[in-house]
N, C-alpha and C positions, 0 to 999 in steps of 0.2 A: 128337496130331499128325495133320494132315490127310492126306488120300491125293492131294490135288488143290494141294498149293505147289509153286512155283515151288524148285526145288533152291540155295540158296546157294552157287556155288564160291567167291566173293571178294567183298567189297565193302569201301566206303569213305566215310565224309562228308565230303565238301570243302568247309573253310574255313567260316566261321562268318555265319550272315545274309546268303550270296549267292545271286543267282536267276540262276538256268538254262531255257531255253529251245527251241523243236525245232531250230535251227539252231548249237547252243553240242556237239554231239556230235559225234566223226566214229573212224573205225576203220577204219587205213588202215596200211600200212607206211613209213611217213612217213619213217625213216631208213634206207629201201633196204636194210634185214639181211634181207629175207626172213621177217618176223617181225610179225602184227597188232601196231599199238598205239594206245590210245584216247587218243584228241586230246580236252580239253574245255576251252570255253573259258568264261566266266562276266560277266554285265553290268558286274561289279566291276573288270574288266579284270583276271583273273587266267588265264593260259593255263598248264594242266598235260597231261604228258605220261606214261601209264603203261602198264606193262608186267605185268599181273599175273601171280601166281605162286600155286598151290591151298597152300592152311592150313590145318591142322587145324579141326575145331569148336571154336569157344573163345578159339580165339589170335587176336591182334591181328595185322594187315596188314605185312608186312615193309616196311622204309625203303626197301630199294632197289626195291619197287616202281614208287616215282613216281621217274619218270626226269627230267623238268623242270617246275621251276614256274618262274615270269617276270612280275612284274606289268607291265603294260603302259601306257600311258598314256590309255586309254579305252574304255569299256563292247566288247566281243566280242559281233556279232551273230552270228556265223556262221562258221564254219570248215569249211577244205574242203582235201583232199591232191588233185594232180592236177600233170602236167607243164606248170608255170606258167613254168619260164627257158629261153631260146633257148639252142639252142647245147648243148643236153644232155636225153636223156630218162628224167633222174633223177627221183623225186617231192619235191616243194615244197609247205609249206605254206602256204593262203592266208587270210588272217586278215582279215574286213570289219569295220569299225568304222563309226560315224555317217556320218563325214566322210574315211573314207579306208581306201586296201586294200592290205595290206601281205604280203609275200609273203616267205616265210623258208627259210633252209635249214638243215635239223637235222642232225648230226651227231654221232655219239660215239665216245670217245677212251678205250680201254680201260687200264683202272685196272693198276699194281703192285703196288696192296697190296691189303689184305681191304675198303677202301672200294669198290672194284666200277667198273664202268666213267663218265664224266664226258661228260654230254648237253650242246649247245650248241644256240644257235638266232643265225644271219646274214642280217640284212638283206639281201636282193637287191636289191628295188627297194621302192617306193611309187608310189602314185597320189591325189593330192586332192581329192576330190570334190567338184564345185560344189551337190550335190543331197545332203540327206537321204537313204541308204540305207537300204533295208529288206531284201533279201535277196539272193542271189547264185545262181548254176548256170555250169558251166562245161561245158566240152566239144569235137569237133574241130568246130569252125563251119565250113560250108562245105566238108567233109572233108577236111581236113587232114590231114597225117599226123604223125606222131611229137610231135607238142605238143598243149597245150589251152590252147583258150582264155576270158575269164573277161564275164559278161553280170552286169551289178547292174541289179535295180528301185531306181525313187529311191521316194518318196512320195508325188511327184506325176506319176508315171508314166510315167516317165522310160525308157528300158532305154539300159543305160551298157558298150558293148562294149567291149574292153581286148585288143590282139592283145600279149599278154605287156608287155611293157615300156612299148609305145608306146599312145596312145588311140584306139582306131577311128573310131568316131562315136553320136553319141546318136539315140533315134528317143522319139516321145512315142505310148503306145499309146492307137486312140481309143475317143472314150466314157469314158475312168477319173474313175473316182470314188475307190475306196481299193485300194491293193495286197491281192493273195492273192499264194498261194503258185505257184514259178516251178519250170521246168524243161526239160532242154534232150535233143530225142529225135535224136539221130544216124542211126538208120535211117531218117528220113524228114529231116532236117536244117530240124528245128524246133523254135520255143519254143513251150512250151505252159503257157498259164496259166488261173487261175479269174476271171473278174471279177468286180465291186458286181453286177452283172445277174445271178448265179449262174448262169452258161454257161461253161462250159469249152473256150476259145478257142486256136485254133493261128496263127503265124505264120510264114513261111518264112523263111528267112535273107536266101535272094535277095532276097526282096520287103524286109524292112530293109533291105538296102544300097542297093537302087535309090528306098527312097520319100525323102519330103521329109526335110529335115536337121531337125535338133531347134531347130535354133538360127532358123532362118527362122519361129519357128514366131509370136510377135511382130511381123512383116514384115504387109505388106499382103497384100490376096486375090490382086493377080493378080501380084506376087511371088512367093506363097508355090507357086501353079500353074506358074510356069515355072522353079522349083527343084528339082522331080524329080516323081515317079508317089508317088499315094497308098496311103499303108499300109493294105493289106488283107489281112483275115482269112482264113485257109487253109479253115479250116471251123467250127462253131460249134454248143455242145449244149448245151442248158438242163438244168441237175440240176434247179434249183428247192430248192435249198440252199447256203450257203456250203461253201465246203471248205476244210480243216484240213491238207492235204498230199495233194502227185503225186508219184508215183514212174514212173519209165520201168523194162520188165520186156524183156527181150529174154536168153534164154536158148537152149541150142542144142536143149532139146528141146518146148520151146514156143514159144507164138505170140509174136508182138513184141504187148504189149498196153500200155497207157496206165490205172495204176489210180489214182485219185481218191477220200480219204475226204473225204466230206460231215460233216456233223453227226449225220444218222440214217441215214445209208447209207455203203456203199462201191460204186464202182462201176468196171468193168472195162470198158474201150473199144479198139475196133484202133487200128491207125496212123490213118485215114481218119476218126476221129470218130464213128462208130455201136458202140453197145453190142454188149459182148459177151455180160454179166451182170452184175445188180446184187443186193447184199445187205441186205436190210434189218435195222440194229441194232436191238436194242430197251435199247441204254444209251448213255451218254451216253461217244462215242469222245475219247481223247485222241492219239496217233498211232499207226502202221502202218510195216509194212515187209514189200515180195514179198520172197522167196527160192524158190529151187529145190527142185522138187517131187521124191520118189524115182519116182513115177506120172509117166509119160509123156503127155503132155498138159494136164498140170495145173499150179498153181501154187501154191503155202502161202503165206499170209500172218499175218503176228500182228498184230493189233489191241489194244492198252492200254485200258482207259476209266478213269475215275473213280471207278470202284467197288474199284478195286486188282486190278483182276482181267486179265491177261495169254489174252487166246484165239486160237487156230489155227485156220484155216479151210483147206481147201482147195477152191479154187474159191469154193464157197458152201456148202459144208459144214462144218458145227462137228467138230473133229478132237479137240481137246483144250482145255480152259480150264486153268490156274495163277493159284493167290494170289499177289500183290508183296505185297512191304511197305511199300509207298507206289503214288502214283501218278505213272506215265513219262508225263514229257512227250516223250521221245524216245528211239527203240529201234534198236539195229543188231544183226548177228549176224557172230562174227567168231571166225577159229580163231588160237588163243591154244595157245601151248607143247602144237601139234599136238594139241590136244583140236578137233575141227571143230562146228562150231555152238555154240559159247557165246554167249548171249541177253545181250548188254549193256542196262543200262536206266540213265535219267538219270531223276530228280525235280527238281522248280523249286525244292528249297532245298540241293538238292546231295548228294543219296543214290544215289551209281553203284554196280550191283549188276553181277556178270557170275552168269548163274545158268544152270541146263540141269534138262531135263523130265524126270522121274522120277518113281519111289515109294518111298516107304522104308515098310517095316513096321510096323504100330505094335505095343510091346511094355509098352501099359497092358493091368493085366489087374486086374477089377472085385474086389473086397474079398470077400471070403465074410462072405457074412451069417449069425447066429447063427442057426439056427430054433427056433420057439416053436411052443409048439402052440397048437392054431388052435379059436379059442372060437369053435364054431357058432350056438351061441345069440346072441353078442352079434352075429354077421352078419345071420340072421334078424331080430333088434329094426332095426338100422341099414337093412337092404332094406325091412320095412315102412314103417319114418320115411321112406325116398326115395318111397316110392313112392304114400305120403298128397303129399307134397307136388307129385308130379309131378300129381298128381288134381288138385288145388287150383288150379295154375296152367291144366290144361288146360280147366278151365270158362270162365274167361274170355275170351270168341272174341275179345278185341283184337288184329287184329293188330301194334299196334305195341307196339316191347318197353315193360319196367316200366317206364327209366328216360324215355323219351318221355314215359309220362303225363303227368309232372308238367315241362313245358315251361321248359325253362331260360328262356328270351328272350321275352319279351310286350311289345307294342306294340300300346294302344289311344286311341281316337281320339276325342272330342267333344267334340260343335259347339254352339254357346249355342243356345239355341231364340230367343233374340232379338236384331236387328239389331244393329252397333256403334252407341252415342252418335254417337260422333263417328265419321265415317268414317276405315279407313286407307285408301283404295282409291290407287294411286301413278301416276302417267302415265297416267290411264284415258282413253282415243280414245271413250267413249262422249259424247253430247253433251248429257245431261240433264243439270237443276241440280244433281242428289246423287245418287252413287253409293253405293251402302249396300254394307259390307261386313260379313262375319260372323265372330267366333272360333273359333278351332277350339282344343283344345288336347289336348295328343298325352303321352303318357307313357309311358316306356319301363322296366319294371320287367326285371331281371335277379335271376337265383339263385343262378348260377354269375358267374365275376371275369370279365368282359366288357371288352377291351381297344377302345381308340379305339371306340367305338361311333358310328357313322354314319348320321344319320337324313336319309332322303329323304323328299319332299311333294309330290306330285305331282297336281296336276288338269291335265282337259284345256281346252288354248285356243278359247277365246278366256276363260277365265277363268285367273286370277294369283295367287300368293298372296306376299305380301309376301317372306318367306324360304322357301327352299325346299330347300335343305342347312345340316344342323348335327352339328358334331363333338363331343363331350362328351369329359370326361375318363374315364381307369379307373372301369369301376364294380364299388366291391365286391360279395361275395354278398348277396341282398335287400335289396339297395339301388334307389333311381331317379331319371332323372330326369324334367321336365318341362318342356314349351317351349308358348309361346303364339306363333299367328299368324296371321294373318285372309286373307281369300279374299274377292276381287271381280271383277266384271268389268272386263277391261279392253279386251277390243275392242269393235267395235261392229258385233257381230251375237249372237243368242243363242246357245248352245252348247248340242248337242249330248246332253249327260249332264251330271247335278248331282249326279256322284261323283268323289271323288280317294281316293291311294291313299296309305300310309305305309310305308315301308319301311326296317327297320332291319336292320345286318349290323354283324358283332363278330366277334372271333376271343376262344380260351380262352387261357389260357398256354400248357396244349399244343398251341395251332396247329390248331386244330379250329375252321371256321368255324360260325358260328350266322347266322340269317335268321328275322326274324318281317317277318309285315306285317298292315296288316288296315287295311280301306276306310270310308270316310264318307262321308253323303249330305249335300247340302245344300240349306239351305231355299229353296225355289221364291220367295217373299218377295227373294232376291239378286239375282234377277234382271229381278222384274215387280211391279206392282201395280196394285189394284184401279182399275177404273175403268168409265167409261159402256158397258149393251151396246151392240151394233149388230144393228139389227135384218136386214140386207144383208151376204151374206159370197160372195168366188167360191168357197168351197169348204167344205164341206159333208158330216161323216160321222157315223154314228149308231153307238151300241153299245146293243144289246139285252143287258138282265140276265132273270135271272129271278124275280126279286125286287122288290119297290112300292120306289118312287124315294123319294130318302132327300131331305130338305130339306139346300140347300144352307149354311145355316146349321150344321148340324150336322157336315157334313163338309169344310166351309171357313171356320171360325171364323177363321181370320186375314186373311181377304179378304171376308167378309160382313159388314154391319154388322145385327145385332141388330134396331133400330130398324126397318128397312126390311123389311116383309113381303114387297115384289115381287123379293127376294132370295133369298127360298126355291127359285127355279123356274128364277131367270133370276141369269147372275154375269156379270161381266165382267173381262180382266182386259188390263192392256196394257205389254207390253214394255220395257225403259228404252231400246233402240233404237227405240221409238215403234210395230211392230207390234202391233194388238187384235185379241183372241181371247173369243168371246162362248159362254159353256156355256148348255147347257139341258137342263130336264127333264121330260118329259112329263109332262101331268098325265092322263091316259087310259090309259096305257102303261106300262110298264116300260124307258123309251129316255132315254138321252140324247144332244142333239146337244153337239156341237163343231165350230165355222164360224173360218174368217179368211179374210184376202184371200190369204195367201199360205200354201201348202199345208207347206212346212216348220216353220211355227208353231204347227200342230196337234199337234204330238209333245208335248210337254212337258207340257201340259194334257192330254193325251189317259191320258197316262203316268200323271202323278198321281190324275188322277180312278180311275182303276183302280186303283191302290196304298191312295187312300184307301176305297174301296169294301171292297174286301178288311179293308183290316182295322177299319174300322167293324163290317163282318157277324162277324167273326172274334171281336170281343170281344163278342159276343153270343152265342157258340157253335153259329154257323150253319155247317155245313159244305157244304153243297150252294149256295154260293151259286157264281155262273159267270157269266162276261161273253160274250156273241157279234157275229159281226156277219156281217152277210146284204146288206149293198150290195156296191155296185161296187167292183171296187180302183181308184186312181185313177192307174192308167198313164198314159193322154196327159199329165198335169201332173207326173209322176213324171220323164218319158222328157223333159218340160222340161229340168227342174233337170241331168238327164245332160249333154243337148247343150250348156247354157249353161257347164259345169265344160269339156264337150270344148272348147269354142271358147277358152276364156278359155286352156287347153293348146297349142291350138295358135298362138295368139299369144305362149304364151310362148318357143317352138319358133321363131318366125320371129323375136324380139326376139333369141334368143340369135345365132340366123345374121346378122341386119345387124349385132348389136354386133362381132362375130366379124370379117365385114367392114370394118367403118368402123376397127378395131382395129387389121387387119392393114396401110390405108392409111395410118392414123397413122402406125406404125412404120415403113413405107416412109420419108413425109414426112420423121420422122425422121433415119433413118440421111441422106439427099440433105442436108439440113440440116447435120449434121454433116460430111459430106465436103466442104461448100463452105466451113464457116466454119475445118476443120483446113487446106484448102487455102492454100497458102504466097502466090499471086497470088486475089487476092481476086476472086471472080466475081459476076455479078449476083445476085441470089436467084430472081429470075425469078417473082414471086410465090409462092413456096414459104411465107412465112409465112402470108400470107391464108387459104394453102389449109390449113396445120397448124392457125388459131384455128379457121377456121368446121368443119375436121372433129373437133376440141374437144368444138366445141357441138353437133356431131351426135351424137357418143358420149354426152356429158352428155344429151342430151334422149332417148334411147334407153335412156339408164342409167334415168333416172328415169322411162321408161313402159312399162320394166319391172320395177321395183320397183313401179309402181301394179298392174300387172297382177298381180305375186306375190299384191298385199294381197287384190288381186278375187278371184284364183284362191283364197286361203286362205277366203275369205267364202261363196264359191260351192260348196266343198268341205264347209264347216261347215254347210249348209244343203242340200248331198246325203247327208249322215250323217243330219244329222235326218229328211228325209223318207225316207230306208229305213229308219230305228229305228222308222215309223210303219208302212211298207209292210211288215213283216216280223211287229210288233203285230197287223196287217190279217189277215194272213195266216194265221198263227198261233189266231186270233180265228174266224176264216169257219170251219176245218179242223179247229180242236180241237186241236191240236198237243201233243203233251208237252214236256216239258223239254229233252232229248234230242233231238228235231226243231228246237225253235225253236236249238239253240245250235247243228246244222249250219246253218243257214240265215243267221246271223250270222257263222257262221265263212268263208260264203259270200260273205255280201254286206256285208260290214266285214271286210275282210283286213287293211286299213290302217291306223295311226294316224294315219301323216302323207301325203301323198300330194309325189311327186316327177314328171322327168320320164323320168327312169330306171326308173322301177316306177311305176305310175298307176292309179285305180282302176280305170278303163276294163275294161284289158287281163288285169287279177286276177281284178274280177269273171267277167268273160266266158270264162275257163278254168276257175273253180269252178263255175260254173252248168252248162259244156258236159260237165265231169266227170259233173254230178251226171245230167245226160239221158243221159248212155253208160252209166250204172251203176246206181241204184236207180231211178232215173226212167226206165229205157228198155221199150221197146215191147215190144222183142223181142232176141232172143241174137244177133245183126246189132249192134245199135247195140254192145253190150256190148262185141262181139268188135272195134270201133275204138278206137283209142288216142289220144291229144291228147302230141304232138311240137312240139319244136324252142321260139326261147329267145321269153319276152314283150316283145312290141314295139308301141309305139303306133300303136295301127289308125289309119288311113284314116277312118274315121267311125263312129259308133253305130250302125248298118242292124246288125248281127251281135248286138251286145249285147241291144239293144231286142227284136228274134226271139227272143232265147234266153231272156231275160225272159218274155217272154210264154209261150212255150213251157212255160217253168218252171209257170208259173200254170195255162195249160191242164191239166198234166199233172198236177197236184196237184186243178185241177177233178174231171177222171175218176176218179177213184181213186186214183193216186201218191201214196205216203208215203216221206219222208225215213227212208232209216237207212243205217249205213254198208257192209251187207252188201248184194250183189243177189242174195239166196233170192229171194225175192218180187217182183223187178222184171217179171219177165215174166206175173207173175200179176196183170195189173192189171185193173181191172173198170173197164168205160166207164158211167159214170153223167152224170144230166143237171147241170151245176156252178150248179144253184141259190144256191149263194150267190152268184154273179155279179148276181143282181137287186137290186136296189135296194129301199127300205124302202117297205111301201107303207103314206105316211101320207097322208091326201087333204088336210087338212091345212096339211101343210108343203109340198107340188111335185104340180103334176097329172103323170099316167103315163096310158100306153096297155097294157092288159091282154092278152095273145094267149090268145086261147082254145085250147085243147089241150094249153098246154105250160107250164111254170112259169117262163118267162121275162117279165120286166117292163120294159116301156121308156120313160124317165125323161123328158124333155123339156125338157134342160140346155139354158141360155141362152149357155154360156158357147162352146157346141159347136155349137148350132144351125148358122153359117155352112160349116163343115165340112162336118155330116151334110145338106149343103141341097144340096153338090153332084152335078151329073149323073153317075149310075154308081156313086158314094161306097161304098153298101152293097152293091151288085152287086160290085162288085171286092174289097169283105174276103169275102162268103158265097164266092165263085169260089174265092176263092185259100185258104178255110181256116182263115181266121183269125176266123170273125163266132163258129163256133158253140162258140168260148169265151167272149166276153167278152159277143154279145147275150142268148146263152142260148137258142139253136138249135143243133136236130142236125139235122143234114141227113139223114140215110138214115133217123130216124122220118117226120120231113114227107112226103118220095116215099111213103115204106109208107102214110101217111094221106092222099093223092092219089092210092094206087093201090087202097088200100083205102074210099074214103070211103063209097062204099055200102053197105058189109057191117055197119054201125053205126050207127043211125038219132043215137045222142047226138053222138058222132063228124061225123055228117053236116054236122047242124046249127049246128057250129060253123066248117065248111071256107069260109063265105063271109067271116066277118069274119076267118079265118085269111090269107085271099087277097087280103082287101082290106085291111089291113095290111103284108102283103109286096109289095104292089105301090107301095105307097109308096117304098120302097126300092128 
């Protein structure tokens, strides 16, 4: 027997397969004897009336307990005692139904013989309701004296005031979407309810009686204006929860407070709507009830939930919990044959309990066990066996436990190494003669019974894959299944990565979910194919190995042809959206190039060639093989592709403001429309139609250029992911980067899958790069000690981004390394960012050499006009920004201008140093 139930004084089941509800209780002295008695009424339309009496343990509930049962003629939402008849301030009981509220008088007629006294219930009045009922609260409205009166919500939002017999008038409350629960506070003479908004709203009475009438509410606009003052809200608090019941607390040695249970909370409010204190549950409530505290300032409440578990709080404090034997949907406390505080409880299938908080003893007392004597040796054998075994498990460092090893859920992936026969590829926007698509096929083996298993397939767009959810049936233990389904391009731009992912989830029988996934690449062949080099590309980047260049035959057999020997050195390859991409390999060198016209096209090729590298050298058992690169990053054509994504954003910013515009004129058009043709004397239309087609056809041609715009913006976006999967390559490459680096740098500058206008890459990037300068990238314990505040919003323009960018790159020039801690950000060493130079091949591009410093400057065609302006190079060396990217420091040069004498080699190189810089 526990120490923590709830006490049994009485209980009872009523009637067989009815539900009960918070508003189907009430405990009240309903026949004016001076004596609680519990009113309950039931959806079955069963109203009983009882009077309990304490019973032994054991015994059955005595008959004259229940004083009246009565069936009624419809479902009981609510019951409630209160001085409902004029003319008398006796108590009445009030009984709401769907469609009507019927108002009783009980009396009883004391018995002659041992049958005991005879209960009755008398119609007083009724009321019929034109609205759906949902709940009720009564009170003196208006202060009244000696009567109450009765307020019903409808369902559709109705409040239906009843001055006893006669109908007051109706008011509709605004903004309703679904009824909460209602209540009527007398100390301030108002209603106070929860609304669909989860705000807990007051209304005054005055302001009901003086706003509009319910009934004008169908009436026109400027009818329904000069039929009275608009209903307004007294005051108004958001919980940010639904609420389950309000209670009004006004007691004479506490505050008058307003308490409200939420879902996860309860909360305590004054008359005026600000918290007084709120409690956070951590179960899941079913109702409450204040009562009076013996603590002078305080208040008790019990709180039911769904756990059967009954708890006291006072205030906010846990006082006591109790076990039910079900769970209350609705609690009152009531004194009963002068016992004070009896815990009445109702359950939804009709278990009324009246029970009180105690302890009873418990009088188990444990068995006497026989004693044996105690074989030491066989302890000592069974300690050593624990304790080999504890040995045995503790060599294994797995941390995951035994049964992980062996993986309930497996989900693997492969892709045919050669194209479809026939293509699936489905609605493909590319515009070439044949789209080639590829198989993949996916299999999902299971160990354990795997229920609904649900398999995802996911690549990124612009590529498609015919299906992409499949639901399977039960699978048993070591069982599988398998699905095929192919993967092509479907837009018409290349993408990004030529990886997707698989993901499958199942649940066990016992409710224990599982999750596998696992990724596949796919073949570059999907998206391109061989074709003519070009000997002319704008752009242009080299990766130095350490290792003799490998013929291209051998590490592009699927795009070489064999026959052609001038294929060893030189490949080409070109796009199904029509971009070509031209490799090369030095024959002097250990380099090779990668050229296109368009600088987002480089990625993919760039990517492979370095995947196939690797692992050519790899199955040879080379370990020290390493790819690098010592050019230029290629920011200005980088900081392109930004502005053309920004622009294409902000057109779509101004598309949404005219649609918005031309929208709201419609609708004007509209309604004017409408009021001429409901008009009873027909009026001109005054060209009002003309004006509704042609702004038709403005909305329509706005609809449709921005939907072209979305497709650009998607295009332009898929092709600023590519050229920073390359600029991050770059990087990575120049710097030596480990693993760990390059994946903050991605985590930096790919924050997005998708880009919106809500969140944009813009404004992501440019708070993770600004993080990364305040914190491992920073100078000094200044930057550090600055924070980066308030919400992301789409800048004004790229000028910030582009800086920080650079910056970025500076700072990783000098010394800066990516990690998540700043130990080391202040210890940063300034070094000259040699790899900012360019490749020096004579070659491939003439360069101008600076003698004294390891900077190399290239003699781009593409930039010439640019670097040819007056001042150009003066203004980046001024401002700061030259002696990252030309590969000048400025405070050696001064030191080599102030020193040029003191070094005869030094000397002799300060004239072509100066005639050099004078160019700029």
């Amino acid at each position: 027997m526990s120490l923590f139930k709830a006490r049994d004084w009485w209980s009872t089941t009523l009637g067989e397969k009815e539900e009960f509800d918070q508003g189907c209780l009430c405990v009240a002295d309903v026949d004016n004897s001076g004596q609680d008695k519990i009113i309950v009424g039931s959806y079955m339309g069963y109203l009983r009336i009882f009077h309990p009496h304490p019973v032994k343990p054991g015994d059955d509930v005595q008959a004259e307990d229940l004083l009246l049962e009565v069936q009624l003629q419809e479902p009981i939402l609510q019951v409630e005692v209160g001085k409902f008849v004029s003319g008398t301030e006796g108590l009445h009981l009030a009984v709401l139904h769907c469609r009507k509220l019927c108002v009783y008088a009980v009396s009883g007629t004391q018995g002659n013989v041992e049958h005991g006294n005879q209960y009755q219930i008398k119609l007083m009045y009724e009321h019929n309701l034109q609205r759906t009922a949902c709940n009720m609260t009564y009170g003196p409205f208006g202060g009244v004296k000696g009567r109450d009166l009765i307020c019903i919500q409808s369902m559709d939002g109705m409040l239906m005031l009843f001055e006893q017999e006669s109908y007051a008038f109706g008011r509709f409350l605004p903004g309703f979407l679904l009824p909460g629960p209602l209540t009527y506070s007398s100390r301030t003479d108002s209603f106070i309810t929860v609304s669909s908004c989860q705000q807990v709203e007051s209304y005054k009475y005055q302001v009901l009686v003086f706003a509009t009438d319910a009934e004008a509410r169908q009436e026109t606009v400027q009818q329904k204006l000069s039929s009275g003052k608009r209903l307004v809200v007294d005051w108004v608090l958001n919980i940010g929860e639904q609420a389950l019941d309000i209670c009004i607390v006004s007691f004479n040695q506490a505050v008058s407070s307003v308490f409200v249970l939420g879902e996860r909370n309860l909360f305590c409010l004054k008359d005026n709507g600000q918290l007084r204190f709120m409690k956070k549950l951590d179960y899941s409530p079913s109702c409450f009830i204040p009562y009076c505290s013996v603590k002078e300032g305080t208040i008790n409440t019990l709180v039911g939930n769904h756990s059967n578990v009954l708890n006291i709080y006072q205030d906010v404090t846990l006082k006591w919990a109790a076990q039910l034997p079900h769970v209350p949907v609705s609690v009152k406390v009531a004194n009963i044959q002068n016992l004070k505080g009896v815990i009445v409880t109702l359950s939804e299938n009709g278990h009324l309990q009246c029970s009180y908080l105690g302890t009873d003893p418990s009088f188990f007392q444990a068995p006497r066990v026989d004693s044996k004597e105690v074989n030491y040796e066989e302890f000592n054998a069974e300690m050593k066996e624990l304790q080999k075994i504890i040995r045995e498990a503790m060599k294994t460092q797995d941390i995951l436990p035994q049964s992980e090893k062996r993986r309930d859920l497996i989900v693997t992936a492969e892709v045919s190494p050669d194209l479809d026969a026939e293509s699936k590829a489905i609605d493909s926007e590319v515009k070439a003669e044949v789209v080639p698509s590829v198989t993949v096929k996916v299999t999902v083996q299971s160990r354990v019974t795997a229920q609904k298993p649900n398999l995802s397939v996911c690549v990124q767009a612009p590529l498609a894959v015919t299906c992409d959810q499949f639901i399977f049936n039960d699978l048993e233990p070591d069982s599988s299944e398998t699905v095929v389904l192919s993967v092509f391009l479907k837009g018409n731009c290349p993408p990004s990565e030529l990886e997707g992912n698989c993901v499958v989830s199942c649940s066990t029988p016992t409710g224990i979910p599982k999750v596998a996934q696992c990724k596949f690449k796919l073949p570059l062949r999907l998206i391109c194919f061989p074709a003519q080099p070009s000997k002319s590309a704008n752009h242009k980047i080299t990766i130095d190995t350490n290792k003799p260049p490998i013929s291209f035959l051998t590490i592009f057999p699927d795009f070489a042809d064999p026959s052609e020997d001038d294929q060893a050195n030189v490949l080409g390859f070109q796009f199904l959206t029509g971009s070509k991409i031209t490799l090369l390999a030095s024959k002097t060198s250990q380099r090779y190039r990668i050229q296109s016209d368009q600088l987002e096209d480089l990625w993919l090729i760039t990517k492979e060639l370095t995947l196939r590298l690797e692992e050519h050298f790899k199955k040879q058992n080379c370990k020290d093989f390493a790819c690098t690169f010592s050019g230029s990053i290629p920011l200005q054509e980088y900081f392109e592709l930004i502005d053309r994504h920004f622009e294409l954003r902000l057109n779509a910013e101004k598309f949404r403001e005219l649609l918005s515009e031309r929208a709201v004129q419609f609708r004007a058009i509209e309604r004017r429309l409408l009021t001429r043709f409901k008009d009873k004397t027909p009026a001109p239309l005054q060209h009002l139609d003309t004006l509704l087609e042609g702004t038709f056809r403005e909305v329509i041609a706005l609809a449709d250029a921005a939907e072209k715009n979305q497709a650009n913006m998607f295009q332009a976006f898929t092709k600023l992911k590519s050229a920073t999967h390359l600029v991050i390559m770059l990087i990575s490459l120049w710097q030596k980067l480990n693993a760990d680096q390059i994946a903050i740098m991605e985590a930096a500058f790919l924050p997005l899958a998708e880009d919106t206008q809500e969140l944009g890459w813009e404004e992501t990037v440019d708070s993770a790069i600004s993080s990364l300068l305040r914190t491992c990238l920073s100078k000094s314990s200044k930057e550090q000690a600055l924070t980066l505040g308030g919400q992301l919003s789409m800048p004004k323009d790229t000028s910030r981004l582009k800086k920080n960018i650079s910056l970025f790159c500076d700072r990783l020039a000098k010394g800066g390394r990516l990690s998540l801690s700043t130990e080391s950000a202040t210890q940063q060493v300034t070094v000259v960012p040699g790899g900012c130079s360019t490749i020096p091949e004579s070659d491939l591009e003439e360069r101008v050499v600076v003698l004294g410093s390891t900077a190399t400057f290239t003699n781009h065609k593409h930039a010439a006009k640019q670097k040819s302006k007056p001042g150009y190079w003066r203004t980046r060396v001024t401002s700061g920004e030259a002696p990252a990217w030309l590969g000048l420091e400025l405070l050696p040069l001064k030191q080599r201008l102030r020193d040029r004498d003191s070094s005869p080699t030094q000397n002799q190189g300060m004239p072509a140093l100066l005639n050099v810089f004078s160019r700029f």
